[in-house]
C-alpha positions in Angstrom: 17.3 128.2 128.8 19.8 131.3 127.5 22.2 130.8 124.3 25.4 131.6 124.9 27.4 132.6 121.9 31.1 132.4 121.7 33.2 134.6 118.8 37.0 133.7 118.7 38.1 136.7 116.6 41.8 135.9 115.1 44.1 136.5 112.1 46.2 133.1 110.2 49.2 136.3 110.0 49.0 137.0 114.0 51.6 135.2 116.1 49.6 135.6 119.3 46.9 134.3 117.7 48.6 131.1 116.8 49.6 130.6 120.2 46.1 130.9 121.7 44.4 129.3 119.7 45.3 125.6 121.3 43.9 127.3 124.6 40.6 128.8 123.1 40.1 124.8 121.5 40.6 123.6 125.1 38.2 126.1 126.4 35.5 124.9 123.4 35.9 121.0 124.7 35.3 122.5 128.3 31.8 124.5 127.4 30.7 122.5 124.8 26.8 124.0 125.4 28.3 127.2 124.5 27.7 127.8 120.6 31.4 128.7 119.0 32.0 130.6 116.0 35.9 131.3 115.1 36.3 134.1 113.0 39.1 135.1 110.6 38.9 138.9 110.3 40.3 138.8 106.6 38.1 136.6 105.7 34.4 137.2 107.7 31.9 136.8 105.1 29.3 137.0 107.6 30.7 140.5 109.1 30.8 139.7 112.5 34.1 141.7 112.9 32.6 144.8 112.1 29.3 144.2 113.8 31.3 143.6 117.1 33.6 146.4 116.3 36.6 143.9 116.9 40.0 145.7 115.5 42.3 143.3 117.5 43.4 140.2 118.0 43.1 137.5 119.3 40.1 138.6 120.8 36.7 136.9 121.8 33.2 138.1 122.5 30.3 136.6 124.6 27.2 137.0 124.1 24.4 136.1 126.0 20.7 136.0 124.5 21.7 138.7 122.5 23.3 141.0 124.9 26.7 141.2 125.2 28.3 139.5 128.6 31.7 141.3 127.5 35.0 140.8 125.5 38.8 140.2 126.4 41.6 140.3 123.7 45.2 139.8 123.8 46.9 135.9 125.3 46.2 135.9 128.7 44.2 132.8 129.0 42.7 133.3 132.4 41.0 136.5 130.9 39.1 134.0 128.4 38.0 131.8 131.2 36.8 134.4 133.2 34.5 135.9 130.6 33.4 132.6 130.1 32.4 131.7 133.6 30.5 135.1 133.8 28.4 134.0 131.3 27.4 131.0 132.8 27.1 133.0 135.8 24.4 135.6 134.7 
């Protein structure tokens, strides 16, 4: 069975990222065998921010056993569901 890995990239300054965030939550209850990490780029102690090259937010990336099924930043929600449903989809 494939890991899909969720990174919720966001900022506790960013406005857009405050108002996302209730969606993103929403999205975690609706794929709970997805594994999510949420990320504070100020504070990533385990540098996935610069490993994912991620210099926006709110942003997320998808990654599928290791390979990455693709990313989608800004607060249009249906962009996070897509990317989400193309994961389970490949």
């Amino acid at each position: 069975m494939s890991t899909i890995n969720v990174f919720a990239f966001s900022s506790v300054t960013c406005a857009p990222c405050k108002h996302i965030k209730p969606v993103l939550l929403d999205l975690k209850e609706d794929y709970p065998s997805y594994r999510w990490t949420f990320v504070d780029i100020n504070n990533d102690p385990e540098g996935y921010t610069k490993y994912y090259n991620v210099s926006n937010v709110p942003s997320m990336v998808v990654v599928k056993d290791d390979a990455i099924v693709g990313t989608h930043k800004g607060t249009h929600a249906m962009g996070y569901l897509y990317l989400l449903k193309q994961a389970s989809r490949q």
